[in-house]
C-alpha beads as a LAMMPS data file, in Angstrom:
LAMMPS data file: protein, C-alpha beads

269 atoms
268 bonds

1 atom types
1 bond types

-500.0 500.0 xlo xhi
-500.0 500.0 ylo yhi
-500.0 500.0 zlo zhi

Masses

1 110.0

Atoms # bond

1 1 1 110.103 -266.874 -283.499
2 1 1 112.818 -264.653 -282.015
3 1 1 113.867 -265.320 -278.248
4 1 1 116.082 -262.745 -276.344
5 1 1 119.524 -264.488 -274.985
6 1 1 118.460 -265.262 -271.833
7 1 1 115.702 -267.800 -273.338
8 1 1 118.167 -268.978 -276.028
9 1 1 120.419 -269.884 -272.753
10 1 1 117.898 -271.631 -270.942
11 1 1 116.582 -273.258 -274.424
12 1 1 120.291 -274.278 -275.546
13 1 1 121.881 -275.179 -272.113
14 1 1 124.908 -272.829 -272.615
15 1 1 125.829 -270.477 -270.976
16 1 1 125.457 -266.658 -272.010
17 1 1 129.108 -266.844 -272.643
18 1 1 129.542 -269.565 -274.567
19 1 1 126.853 -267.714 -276.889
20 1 1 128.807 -264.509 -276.637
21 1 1 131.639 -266.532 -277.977
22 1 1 130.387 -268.286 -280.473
23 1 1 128.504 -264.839 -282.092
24 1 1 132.193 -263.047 -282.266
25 1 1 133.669 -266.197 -284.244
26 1 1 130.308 -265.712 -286.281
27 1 1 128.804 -268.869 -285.659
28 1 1 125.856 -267.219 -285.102
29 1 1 124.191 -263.960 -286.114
30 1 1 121.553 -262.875 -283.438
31 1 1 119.372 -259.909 -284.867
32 1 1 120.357 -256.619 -282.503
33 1 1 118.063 -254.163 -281.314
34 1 1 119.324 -250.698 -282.268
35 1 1 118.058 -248.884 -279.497
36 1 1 119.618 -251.353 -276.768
37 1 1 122.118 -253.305 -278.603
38 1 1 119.812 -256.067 -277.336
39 1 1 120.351 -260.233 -279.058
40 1 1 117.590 -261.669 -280.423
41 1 1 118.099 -265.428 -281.948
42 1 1 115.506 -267.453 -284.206
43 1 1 114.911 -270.678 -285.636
44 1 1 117.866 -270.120 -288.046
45 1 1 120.122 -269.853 -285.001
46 1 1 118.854 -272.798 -283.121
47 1 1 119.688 -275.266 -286.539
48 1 1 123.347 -273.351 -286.600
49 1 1 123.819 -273.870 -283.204
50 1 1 122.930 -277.687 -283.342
51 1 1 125.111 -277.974 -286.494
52 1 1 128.230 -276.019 -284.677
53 1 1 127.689 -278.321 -281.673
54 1 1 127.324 -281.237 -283.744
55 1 1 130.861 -281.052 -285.779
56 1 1 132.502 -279.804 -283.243
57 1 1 131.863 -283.039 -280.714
58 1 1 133.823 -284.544 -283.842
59 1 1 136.938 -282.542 -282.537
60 1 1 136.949 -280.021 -285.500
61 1 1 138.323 -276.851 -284.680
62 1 1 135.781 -274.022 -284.853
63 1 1 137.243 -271.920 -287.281
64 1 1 136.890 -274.113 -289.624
65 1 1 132.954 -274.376 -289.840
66 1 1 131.274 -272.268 -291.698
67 1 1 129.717 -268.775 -290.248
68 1 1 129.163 -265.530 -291.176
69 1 1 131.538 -264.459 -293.906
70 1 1 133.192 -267.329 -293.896
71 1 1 131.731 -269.632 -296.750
72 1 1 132.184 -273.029 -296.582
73 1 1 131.093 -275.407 -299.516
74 1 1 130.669 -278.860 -299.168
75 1 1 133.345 -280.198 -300.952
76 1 1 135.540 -278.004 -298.664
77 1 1 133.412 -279.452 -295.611
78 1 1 133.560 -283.249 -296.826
79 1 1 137.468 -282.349 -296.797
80 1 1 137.581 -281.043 -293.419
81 1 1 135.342 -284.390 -292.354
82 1 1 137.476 -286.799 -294.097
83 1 1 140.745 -285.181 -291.936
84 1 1 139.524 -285.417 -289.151
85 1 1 138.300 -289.070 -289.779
86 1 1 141.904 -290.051 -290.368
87 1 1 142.854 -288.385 -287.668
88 1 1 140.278 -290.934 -285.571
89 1 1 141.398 -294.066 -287.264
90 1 1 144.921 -293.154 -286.341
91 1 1 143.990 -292.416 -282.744
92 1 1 142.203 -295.995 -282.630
93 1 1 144.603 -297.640 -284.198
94 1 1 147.229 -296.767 -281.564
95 1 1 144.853 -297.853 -279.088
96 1 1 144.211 -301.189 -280.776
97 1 1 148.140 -301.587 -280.603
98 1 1 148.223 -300.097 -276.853
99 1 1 145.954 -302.441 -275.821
100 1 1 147.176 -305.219 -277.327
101 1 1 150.773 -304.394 -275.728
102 1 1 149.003 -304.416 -272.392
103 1 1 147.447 -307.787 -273.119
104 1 1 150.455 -309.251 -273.907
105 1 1 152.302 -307.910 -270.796
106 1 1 148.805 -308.895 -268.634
107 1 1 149.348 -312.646 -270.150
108 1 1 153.103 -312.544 -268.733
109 1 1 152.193 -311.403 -265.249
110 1 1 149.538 -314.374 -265.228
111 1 1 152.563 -316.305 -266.378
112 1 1 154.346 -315.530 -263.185
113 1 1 151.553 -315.403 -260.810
114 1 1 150.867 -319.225 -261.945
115 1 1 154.638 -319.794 -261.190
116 1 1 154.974 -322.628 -263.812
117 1 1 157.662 -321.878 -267.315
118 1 1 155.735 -322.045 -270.484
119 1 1 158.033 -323.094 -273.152
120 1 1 156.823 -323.280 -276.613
121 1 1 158.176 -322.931 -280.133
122 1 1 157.338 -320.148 -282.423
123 1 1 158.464 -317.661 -285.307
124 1 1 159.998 -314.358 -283.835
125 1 1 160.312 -311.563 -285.492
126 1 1 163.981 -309.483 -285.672
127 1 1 164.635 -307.234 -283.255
128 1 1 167.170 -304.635 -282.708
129 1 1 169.135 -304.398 -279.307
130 1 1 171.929 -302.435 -278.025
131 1 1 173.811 -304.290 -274.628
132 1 1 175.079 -301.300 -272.531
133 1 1 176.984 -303.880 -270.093
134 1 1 178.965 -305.007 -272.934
135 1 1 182.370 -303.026 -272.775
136 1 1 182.742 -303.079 -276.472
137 1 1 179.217 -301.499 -276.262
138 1 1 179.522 -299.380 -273.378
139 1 1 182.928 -297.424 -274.244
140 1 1 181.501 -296.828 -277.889
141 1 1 181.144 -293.316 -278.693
142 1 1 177.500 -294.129 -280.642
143 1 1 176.245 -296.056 -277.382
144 1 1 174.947 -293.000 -274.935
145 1 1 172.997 -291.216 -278.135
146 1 1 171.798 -294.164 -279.190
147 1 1 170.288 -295.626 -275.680
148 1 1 168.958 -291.863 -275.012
149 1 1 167.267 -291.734 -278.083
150 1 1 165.779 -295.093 -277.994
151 1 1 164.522 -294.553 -274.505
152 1 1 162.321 -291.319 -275.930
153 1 1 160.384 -294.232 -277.634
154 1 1 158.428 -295.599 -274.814
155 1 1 156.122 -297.750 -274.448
156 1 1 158.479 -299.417 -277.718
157 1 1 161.488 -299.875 -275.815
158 1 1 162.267 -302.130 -273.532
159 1 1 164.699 -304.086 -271.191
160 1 1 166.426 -306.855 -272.450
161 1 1 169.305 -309.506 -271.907
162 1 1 171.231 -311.469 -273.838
163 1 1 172.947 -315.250 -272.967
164 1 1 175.888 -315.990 -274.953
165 1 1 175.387 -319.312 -277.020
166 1 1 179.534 -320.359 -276.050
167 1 1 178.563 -319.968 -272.232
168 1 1 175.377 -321.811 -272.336
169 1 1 177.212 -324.649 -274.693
170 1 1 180.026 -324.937 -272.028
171 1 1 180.065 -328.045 -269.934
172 1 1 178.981 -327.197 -266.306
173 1 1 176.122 -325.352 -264.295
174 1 1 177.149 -322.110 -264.945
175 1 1 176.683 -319.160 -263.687
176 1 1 176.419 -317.956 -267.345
177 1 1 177.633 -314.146 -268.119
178 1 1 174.949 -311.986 -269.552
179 1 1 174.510 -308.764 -270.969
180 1 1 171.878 -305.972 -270.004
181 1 1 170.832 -303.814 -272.170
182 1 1 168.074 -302.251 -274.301
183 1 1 165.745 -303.328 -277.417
184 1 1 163.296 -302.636 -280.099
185 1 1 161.210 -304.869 -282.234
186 1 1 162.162 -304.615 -286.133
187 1 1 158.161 -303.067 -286.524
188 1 1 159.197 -299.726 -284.663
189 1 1 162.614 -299.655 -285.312
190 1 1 161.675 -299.093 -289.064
191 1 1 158.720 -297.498 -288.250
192 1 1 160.944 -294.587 -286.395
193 1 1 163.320 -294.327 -289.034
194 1 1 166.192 -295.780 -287.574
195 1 1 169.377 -297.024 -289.304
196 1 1 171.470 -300.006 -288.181
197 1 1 174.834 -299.610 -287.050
198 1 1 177.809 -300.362 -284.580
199 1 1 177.549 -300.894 -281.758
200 1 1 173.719 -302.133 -282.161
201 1 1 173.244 -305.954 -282.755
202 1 1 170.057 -307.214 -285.020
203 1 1 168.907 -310.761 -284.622
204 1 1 167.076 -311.521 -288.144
205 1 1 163.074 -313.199 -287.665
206 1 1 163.656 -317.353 -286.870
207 1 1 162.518 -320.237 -285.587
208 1 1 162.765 -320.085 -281.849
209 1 1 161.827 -322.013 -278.151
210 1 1 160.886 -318.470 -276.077
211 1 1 159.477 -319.034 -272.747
212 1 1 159.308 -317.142 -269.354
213 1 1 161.495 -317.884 -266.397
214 1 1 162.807 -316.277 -263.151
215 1 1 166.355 -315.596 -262.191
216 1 1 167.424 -314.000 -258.688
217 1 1 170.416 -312.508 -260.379
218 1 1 171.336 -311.531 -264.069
219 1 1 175.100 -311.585 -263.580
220 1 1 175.086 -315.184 -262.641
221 1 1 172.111 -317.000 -264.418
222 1 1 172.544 -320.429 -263.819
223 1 1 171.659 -323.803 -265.732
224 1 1 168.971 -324.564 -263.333
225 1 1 167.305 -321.133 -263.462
226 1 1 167.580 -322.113 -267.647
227 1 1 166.194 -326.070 -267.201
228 1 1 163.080 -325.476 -268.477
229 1 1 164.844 -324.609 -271.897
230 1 1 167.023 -327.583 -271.509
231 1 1 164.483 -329.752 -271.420
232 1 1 162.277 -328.588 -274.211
233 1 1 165.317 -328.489 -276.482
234 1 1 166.531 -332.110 -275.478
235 1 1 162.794 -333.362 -275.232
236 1 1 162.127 -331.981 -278.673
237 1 1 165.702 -332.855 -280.671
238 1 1 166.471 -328.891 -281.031
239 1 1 169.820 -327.480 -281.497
240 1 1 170.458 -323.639 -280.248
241 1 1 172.170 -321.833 -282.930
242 1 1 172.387 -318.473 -281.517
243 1 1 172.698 -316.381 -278.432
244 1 1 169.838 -316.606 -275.880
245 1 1 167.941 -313.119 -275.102
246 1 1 165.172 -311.477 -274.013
247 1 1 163.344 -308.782 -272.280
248 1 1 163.080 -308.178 -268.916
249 1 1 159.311 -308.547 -268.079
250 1 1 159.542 -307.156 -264.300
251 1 1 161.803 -307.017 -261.386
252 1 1 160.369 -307.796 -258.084
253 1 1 162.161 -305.979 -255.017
254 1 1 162.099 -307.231 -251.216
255 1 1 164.532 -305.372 -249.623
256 1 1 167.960 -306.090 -250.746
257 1 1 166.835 -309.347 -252.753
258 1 1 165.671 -309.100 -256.458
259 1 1 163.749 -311.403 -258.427
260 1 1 164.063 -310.993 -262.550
261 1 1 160.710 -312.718 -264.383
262 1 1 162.573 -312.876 -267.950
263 1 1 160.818 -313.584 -271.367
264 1 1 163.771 -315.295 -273.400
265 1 1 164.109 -316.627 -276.801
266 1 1 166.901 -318.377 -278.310
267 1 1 167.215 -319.749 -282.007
268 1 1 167.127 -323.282 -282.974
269 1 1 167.428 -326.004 -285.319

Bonds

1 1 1 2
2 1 2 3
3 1 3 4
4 1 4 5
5 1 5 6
6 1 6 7
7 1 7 8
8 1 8 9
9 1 9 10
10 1 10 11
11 1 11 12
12 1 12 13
13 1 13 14
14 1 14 15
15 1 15 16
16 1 16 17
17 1 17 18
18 1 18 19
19 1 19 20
20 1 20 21
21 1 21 22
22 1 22 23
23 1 23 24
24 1 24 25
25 1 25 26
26 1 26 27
27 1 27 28
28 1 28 29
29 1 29 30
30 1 30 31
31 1 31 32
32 1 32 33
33 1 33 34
34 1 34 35
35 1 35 36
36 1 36 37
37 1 37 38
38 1 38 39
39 1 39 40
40 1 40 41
41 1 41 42
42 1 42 43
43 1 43 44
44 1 44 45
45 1 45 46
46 1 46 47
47 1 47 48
48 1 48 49
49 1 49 50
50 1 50 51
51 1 51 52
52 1 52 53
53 1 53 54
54 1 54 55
55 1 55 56
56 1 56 57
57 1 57 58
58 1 58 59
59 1 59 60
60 1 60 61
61 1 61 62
62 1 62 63
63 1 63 64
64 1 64 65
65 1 65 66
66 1 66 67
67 1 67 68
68 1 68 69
69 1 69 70
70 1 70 71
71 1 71 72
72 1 72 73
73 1 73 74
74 1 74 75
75 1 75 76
76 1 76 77
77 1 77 78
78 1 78 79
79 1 79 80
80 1 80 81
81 1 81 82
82 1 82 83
83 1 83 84
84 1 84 85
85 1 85 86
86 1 86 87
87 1 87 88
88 1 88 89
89 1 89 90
90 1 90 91
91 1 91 92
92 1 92 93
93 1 93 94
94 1 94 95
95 1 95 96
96 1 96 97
97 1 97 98
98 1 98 99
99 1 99 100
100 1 100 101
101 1 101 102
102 1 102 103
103 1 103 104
104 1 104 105
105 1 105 106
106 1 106 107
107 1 107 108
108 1 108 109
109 1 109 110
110 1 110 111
111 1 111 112
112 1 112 113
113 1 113 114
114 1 114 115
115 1 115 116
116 1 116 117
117 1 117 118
118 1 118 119
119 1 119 120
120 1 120 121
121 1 121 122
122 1 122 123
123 1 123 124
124 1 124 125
125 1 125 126
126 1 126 127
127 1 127 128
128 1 128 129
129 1 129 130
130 1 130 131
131 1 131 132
132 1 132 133
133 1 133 134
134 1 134 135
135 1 135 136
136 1 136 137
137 1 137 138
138 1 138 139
139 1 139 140
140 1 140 141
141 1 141 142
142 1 142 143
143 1 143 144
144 1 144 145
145 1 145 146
146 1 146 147
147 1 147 148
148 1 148 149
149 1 149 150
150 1 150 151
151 1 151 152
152 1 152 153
153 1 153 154
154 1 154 155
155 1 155 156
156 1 156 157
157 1 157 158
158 1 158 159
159 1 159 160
160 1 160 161
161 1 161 162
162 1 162 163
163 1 163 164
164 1 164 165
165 1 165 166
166 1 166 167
167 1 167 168
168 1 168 169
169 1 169 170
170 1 170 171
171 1 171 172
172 1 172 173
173 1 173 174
174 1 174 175
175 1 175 176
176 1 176 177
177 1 177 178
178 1 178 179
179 1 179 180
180 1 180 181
181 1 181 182
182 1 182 183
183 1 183 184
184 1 184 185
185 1 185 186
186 1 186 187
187 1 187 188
188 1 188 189
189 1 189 190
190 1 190 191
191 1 191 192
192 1 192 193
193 1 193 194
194 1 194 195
195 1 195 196
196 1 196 197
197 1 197 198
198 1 198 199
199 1 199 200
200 1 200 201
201 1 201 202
202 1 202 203
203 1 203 204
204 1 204 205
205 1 205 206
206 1 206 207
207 1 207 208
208 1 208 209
209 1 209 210
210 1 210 211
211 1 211 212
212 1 212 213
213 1 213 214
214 1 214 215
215 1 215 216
216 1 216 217
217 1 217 218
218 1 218 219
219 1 219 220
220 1 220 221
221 1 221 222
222 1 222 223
223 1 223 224
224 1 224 225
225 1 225 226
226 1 226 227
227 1 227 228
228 1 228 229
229 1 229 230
230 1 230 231
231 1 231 232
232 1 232 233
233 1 233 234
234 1 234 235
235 1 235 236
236 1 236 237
237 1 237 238
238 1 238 239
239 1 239 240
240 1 240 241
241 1 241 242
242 1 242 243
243 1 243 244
244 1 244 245
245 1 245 246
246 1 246 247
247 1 247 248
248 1 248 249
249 1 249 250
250 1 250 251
251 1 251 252
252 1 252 253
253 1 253 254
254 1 254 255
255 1 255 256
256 1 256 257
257 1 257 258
258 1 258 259
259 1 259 260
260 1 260 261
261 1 261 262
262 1 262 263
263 1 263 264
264 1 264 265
265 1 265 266
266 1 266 267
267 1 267 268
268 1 268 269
């Protein structure tokens, strides 16, 4: 059965356009009337169509299907298929790891909203960080490349402080110095092709008591703003054995006043 384009359209639900197009990539080969230069399409065209239609809701660009004098076997097509399938399983698989970002962030904001330090003890994996507020860090010539580079990787970048372990074993109530600065799990780190050095700082995978508290001010974090840690660590016979740090999980502004919700880790024994 032959139908002229303006039944095709109606039949297909494109536009005489899209048709057009899709004849001068050779997609499809309407019969022409010689005396009028008129298109006529038949069944043949219809399957094509539905076939064109079909792999190309898969994403796959149109010059790769096959059309008219352009052969495509099936071993070349079950190449073109399997491509593109990777090229889906890598697209959900940086969802899967999206979303499970935002889940973890979404548990930390119900964290705050409940108002009540969860302290717990766990296995942490390293982590890479690089403390801009650190002199020694701040006037090396590395430090600006390195911070501007590591930014580009958002969402894997993020905030973080760090607590030495000789302020928080002085005697007293503080406030303790910190250090602000920025970090990058071990996972991404490697996964960007990084390479450790000066004036970065790595802190290897351990044993450590992480929990989330809130501090008004990170240049003067004080032992009370830390008890929940103190407890846990005297409550459970723990010994810190390394500098306390963390990432900064969101800064709340009111006018002048600041409130930091920090995520903080610190190694024990």
């Amino acid at each position: 059965m032959k139908y002229r384009i303006g039944t095709f359209k109606r039949l297909t639900g494109l536009s005489e356009a899209t048709l057009r197009f899709y004849d001068r990539l050779g997609l499809l080969c309407p019969a022409r009337d010689e005396a009028n230069d008129y298109r006529s399409y038949d069944e043949l065209d219809l399957l094509q169509l539905v076939q064109v239609m079909q792999y190309s809701s898969f994403d796959i660009p149109l010059a790769e299907l096959p059309g008219e004098g352009r052969s495509v076997p099936a071993a070349s097509m079950l190449a073109v298929l399997a491509e593109r399938r990777r090229s889906i399983e890598t697209t959900i698989s940086s969802l899967y790891e999206k979303l499970a970002r935002l889940k973890l962030h979404e548990t930390s904001f119900e964290r705050i909203q409940e108002g009540k330090p969860t302290i717990a003890q766990a296995n942490i994996g390293g982590i890479y960080r690089l403390f801009l507020s650190d002199p020694a860090v701040a006037e090396h010539p590395a430090a600006e490349r390195i911070a501007a580079r590591w930014l580009s990787y958002m969402p894997y970048t993020h905030a973080t402080v760090r607590i030495p372990l000789a302020e928080l074993q002085a005697p007293g109530e503080g406030p303790y110095r910190s250090f602000a600065g920025i970090g990058m799990l071990e996972r991404y780190f490697n996964e960007r092709g990084e390479k450790f050095g000066e004036p970065m700082q790595y802190s290897p995978p351990n044993t450590c008591v992480h929990g989330l508290v809130a501090a008004r001010d990170l240049s003067s974090i004080s032992r009370q703003d830390l008890a929940p840690f103190f407890e846990y660590l005297a409550a459970h016979s723990l010994i810190p054995v390394g500098d306390m740090f963390g990432w900064v999980v969101y800064i709340e502004r009111a006018g002048a006043e600041c409130r930091y919700y920090l995520s903080l880790r610190i190694a024990v024994a």
